[in-house]
VOGU-3710 file (C-alpha; in Angstrom, 3 decimals, decimal comma):
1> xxxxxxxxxx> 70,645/100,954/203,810  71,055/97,404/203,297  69,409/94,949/200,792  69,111/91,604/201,114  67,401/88,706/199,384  64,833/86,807/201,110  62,420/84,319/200,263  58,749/86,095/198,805  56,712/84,655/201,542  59,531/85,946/204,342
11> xxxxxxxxxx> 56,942/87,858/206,899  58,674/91,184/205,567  58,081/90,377/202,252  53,997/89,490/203,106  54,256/92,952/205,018  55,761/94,954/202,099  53,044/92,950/199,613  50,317/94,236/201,528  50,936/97,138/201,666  51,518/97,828/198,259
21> xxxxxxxxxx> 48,331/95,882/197,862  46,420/98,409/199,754  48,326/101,071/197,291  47,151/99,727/194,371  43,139/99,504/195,717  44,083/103,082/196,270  45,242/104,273/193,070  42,789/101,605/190,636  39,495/101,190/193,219  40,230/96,955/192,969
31> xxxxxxxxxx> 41,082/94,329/195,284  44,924/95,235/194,018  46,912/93,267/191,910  45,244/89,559/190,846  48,624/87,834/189,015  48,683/84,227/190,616  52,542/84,704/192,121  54,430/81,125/193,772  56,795/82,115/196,098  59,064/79,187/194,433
41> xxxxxxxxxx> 58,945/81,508/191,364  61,422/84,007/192,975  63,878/81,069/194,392  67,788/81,539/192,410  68,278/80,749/189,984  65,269/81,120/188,245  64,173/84,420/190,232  65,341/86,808/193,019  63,422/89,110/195,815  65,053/91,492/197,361
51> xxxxxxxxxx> 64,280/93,794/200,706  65,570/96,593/201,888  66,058/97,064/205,281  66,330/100,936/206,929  69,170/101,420/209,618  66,806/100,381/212,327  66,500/97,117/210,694  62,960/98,244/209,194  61,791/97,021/205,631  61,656/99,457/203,544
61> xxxxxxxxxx> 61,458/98,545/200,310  61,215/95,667/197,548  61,333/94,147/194,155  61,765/90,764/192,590  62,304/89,181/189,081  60,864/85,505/188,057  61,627/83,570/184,816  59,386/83,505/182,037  59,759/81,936/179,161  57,543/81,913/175,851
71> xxxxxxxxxx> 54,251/81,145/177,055  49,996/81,579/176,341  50,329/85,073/178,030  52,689/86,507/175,934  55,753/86,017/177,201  59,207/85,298/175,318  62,029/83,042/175,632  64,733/84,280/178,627  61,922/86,576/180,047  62,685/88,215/183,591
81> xxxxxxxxxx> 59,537/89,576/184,572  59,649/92,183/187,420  57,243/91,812/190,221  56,107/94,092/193,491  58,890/96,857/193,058  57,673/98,821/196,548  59,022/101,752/198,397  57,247/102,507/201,199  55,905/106,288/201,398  58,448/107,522/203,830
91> xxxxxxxxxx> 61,744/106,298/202,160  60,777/107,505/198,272  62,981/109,701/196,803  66,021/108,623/197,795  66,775/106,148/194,535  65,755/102,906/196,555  63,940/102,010/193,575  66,357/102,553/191,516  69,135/100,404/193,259  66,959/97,336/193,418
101> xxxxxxxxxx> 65,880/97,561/190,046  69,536/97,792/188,964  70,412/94,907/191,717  67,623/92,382/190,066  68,996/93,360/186,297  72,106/92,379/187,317  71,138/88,848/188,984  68,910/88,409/185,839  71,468/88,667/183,430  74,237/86,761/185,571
111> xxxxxxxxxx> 71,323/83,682/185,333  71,603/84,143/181,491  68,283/86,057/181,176  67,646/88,077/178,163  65,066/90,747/179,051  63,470/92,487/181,343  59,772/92,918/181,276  57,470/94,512/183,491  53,730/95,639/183,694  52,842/98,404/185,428
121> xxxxxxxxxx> 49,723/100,384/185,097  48,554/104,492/184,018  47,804/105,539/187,760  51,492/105,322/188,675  53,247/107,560/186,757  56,344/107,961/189,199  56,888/104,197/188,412  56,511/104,509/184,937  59,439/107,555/185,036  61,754/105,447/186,887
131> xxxxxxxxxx> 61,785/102,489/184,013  61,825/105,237/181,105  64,707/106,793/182,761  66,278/103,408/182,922  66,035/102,519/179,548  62,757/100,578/179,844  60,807/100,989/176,635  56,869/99,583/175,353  56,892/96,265/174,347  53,936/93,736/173,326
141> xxxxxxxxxx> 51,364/93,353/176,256  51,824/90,374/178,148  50,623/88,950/181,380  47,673/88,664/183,662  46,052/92,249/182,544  47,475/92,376/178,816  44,028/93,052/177,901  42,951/96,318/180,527  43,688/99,613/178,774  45,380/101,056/181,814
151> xxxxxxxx> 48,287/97,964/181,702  51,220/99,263/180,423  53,765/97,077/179,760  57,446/97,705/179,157  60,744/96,173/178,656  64,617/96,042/178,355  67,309/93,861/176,862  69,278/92,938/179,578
//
């Protein structure tokens, strides 16, 4: 397995994002998730995405972190938000997740970063184990569905 950044509109990355698009319709009956992203939000140093890539050279998986910083949608100064954290159906269970996740924490707090918030919603409970068991806890609602009952929004001091 090898991961690798890339740029978010990199035609793997658009793959990966629809597809987890499509996931989301799945699990919440919408058009999938509606937060205005700029792929010039995840350019260093102020953000990271990462793929990665199977031994055939196949993208498997993804995550990326953007700044934030104190803002109308409640936000706080030295905010990483995590964005489209994706493991394709094949390749879960084998801590891919878990390796990016730990790979964009670490970029975010070499860029001086102080947290790391995400929101995630109630029909994806594996996703909400994998930030519990990484020390992710709830935090103030924030972002682009703060106010839907099924956000949930957590977060860790990097």
């Amino acid at each position: 397995m090898h991961i690798r950044p890339v740029p978010f509109d990199h035609p793997d990355a658009v793959k990966l994002n629809d597809e987890v698009q499509a996931e989301y319709h799945v699990r919440y009956g919408d058009g999938g998730d509606a937060t205005p992203l700029d792929p010039a939000d995840f350019r260093p140093p102020n953000g990271l995405y990462l793929i990665a890539y199977d031994e055939d050279g196949s993208p498997v998986a993804t995550g990326g972190w953007r700044s934030q910083d104190k803002n109308a949608e409640g936000n706080e100064d030295g905010d990483a938000e995590l964005k489209r954290m994706y493991v394709i159906e094949r390749m879960r269970g084998r801590g891919l997740a878990r390796r990016i996740l730990a790979a964009l924490e670490e970029d975010a707090r070499a860029t001086g970063r102080l947290r790391m918030v995400l929101e995630t919603g109630d029909q994806q409970p594996e996703a909400v184990a994998l930030y519990a068991s990484s020390g992710y806890e709830p935090c103030a609602k924030f972002g682009y569905y703060r106010e839907y009952d099924s956000s949930i929004c957590l977060a860790k001091m990097l």
